[in-house]
One Martini backbone bead per residue (centre of mass of N, CA, C, O) as a GRO file, in nm:
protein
  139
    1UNK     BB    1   0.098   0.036   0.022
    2UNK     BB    2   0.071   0.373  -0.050
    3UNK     BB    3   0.058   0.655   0.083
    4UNK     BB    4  -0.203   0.751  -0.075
    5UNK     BB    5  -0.389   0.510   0.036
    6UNK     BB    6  -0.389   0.572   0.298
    7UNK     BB    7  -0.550   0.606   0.588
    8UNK     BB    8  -0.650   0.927   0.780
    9UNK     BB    9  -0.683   0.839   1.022
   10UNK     BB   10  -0.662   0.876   1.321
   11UNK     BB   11  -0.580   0.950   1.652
   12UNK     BB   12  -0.655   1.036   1.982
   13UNK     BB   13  -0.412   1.175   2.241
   14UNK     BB   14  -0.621   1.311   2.395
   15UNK     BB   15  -0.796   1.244   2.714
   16UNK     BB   16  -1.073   1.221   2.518
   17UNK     BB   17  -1.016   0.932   2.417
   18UNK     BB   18  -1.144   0.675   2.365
   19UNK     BB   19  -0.951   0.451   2.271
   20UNK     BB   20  -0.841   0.514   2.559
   21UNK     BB   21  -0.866   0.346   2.889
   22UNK     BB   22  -0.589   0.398   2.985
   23UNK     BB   23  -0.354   0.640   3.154
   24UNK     BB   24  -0.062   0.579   3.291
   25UNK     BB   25  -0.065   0.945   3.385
   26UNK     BB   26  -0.350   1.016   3.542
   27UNK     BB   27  -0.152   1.089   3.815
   28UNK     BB   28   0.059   1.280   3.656
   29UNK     BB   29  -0.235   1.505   3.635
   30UNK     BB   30  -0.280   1.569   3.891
   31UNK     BB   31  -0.261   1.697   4.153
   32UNK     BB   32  -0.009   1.921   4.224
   33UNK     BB   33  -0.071   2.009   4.577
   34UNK     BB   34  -0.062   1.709   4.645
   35UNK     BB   35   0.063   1.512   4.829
   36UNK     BB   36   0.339   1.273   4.865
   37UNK     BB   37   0.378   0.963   4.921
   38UNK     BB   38   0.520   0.775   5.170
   39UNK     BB   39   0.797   0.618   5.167
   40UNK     BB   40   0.888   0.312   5.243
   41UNK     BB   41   1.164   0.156   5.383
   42UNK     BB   42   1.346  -0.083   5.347
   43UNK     BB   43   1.434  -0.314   5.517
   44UNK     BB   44   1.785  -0.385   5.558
   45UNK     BB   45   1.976  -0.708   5.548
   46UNK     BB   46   2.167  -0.696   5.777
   47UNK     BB   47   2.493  -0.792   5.821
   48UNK     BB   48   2.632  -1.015   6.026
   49UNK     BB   49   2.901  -1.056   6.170
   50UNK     BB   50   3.127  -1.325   6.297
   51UNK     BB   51   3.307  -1.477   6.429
   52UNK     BB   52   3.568  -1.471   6.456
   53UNK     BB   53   3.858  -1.639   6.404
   54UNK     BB   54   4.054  -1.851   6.616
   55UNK     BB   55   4.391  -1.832   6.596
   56UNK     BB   56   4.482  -1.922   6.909
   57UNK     BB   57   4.356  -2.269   6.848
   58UNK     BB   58   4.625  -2.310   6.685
   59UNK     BB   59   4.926  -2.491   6.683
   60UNK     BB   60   5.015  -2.571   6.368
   61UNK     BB   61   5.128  -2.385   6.049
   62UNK     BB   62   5.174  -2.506   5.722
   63UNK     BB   63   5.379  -2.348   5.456
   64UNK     BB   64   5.348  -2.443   5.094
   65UNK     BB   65   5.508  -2.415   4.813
   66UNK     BB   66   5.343  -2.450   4.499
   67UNK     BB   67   5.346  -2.530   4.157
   68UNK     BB   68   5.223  -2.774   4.048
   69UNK     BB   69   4.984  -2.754   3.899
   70UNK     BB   70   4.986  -2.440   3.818
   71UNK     BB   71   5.067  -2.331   3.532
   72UNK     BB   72   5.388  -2.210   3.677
   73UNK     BB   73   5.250  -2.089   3.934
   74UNK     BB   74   5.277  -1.952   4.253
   75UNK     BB   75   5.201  -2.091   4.561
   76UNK     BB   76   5.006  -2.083   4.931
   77UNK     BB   77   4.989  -2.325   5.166
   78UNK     BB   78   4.750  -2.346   5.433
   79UNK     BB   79   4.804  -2.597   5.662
   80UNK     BB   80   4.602  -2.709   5.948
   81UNK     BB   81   4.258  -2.562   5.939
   82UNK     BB   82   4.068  -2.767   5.941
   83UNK     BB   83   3.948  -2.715   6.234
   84UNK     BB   84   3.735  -2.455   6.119
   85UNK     BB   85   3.584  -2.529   5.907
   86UNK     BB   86   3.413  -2.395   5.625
   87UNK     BB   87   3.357  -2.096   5.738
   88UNK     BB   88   3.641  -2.055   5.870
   89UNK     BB   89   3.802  -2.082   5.600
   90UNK     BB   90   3.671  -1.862   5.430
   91UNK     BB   91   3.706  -1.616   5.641
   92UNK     BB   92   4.001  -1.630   5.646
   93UNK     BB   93   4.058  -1.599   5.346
   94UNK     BB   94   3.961  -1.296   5.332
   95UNK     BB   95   4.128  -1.225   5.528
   96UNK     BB   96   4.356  -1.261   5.396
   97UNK     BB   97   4.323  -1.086   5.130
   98UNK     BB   98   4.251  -0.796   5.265
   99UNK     BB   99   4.568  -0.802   5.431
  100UNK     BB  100   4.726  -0.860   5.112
  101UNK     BB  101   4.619  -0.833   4.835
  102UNK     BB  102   4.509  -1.138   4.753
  103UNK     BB  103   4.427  -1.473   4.659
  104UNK     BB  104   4.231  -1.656   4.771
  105UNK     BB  105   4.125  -2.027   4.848
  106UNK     BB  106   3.956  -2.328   4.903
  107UNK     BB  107   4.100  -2.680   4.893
  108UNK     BB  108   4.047  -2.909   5.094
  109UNK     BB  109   4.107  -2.767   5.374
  110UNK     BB  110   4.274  -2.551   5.225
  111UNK     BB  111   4.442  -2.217   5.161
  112UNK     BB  112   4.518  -2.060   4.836
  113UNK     BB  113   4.771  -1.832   4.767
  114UNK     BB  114   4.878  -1.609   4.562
  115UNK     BB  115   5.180  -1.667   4.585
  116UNK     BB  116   5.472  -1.579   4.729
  117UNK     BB  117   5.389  -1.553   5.100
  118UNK     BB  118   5.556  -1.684   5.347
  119UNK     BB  119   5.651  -1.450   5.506
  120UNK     BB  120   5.370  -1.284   5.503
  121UNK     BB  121   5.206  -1.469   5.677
  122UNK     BB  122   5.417  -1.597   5.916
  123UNK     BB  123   5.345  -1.299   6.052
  124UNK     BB  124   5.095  -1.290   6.090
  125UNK     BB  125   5.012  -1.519   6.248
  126UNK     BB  126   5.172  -1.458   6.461
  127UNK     BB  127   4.979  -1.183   6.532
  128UNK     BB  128   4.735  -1.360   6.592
  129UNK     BB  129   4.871  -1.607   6.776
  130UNK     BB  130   4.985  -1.829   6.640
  131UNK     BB  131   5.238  -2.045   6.800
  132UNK     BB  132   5.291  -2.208   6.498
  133UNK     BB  133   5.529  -2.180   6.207
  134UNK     BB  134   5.589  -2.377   5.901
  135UNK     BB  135   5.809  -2.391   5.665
  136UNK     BB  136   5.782  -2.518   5.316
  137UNK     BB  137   5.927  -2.520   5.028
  138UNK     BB  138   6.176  -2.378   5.037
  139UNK     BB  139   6.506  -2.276   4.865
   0.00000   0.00000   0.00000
């Protein structure tokens, strides 16, 4: 159909046009003196920190450099925290991550932190109260 052929109908878009049924307008079109209804806030729910892990009841973490399976990259493994349970080697990692700005995850009850890192571990342990800290696989 050619633009000349086309029917000439319009619609009607203002407020008296029968064709439409609903204004999704209506409301701020409304009186403009009337208050505004009051915004209730929603609770956010609000995250409870967690009970810090308790490394004073640590008696001793060994530090593990390996390179090995791990595409050439060095890692250090800290053994020995598997008595945290899940949640607790969890807030570990985060806490060694947040602590050091390296990246930390949990892989079968070790806590697996990137780059060779055990000088600065080794001291952060100890100021946490850890009893003993023993480095091993340094060259």
């Amino acid at each position: 159909m050619s633009k000349k052929n086309r029917p000439k109908d319009k619609l009607a878009t203002d407020a008296d046009a029968k064709g439409f049924s609903h204004n999704p307008f209506a409301q701020l079109l409304g009186d403009p003196n009337a208050p505004a209804p009051k915004a209730q806030p929603e609770p956010s729910a609000a995250k409870t920190p967690g009970e810090p892990v308790a490394l004073e009841a640590i008696a001793k973490i060994v530090l593990r450099r390996e390179r090995k399976g791990r595409g050439g990259k060095t890692v250090t493994l800290v053994e020995g925290v598997d008595s945290l349970g899940d949640e607790g080697l969890e807030e570990l990692a985060k806490r060694l991550r947040k602590a050091h700005g390296v990246g930390a995850v949990v892989e079968e009850g070790t806590i697996v932190v990137q780059g060779d890192q055990g000088e600065k571990l080794e001291r952060w342990f100890g100021d946490q109260g850890v009893k003993k800290v023993v480095r091993s696989g340094q060259p």
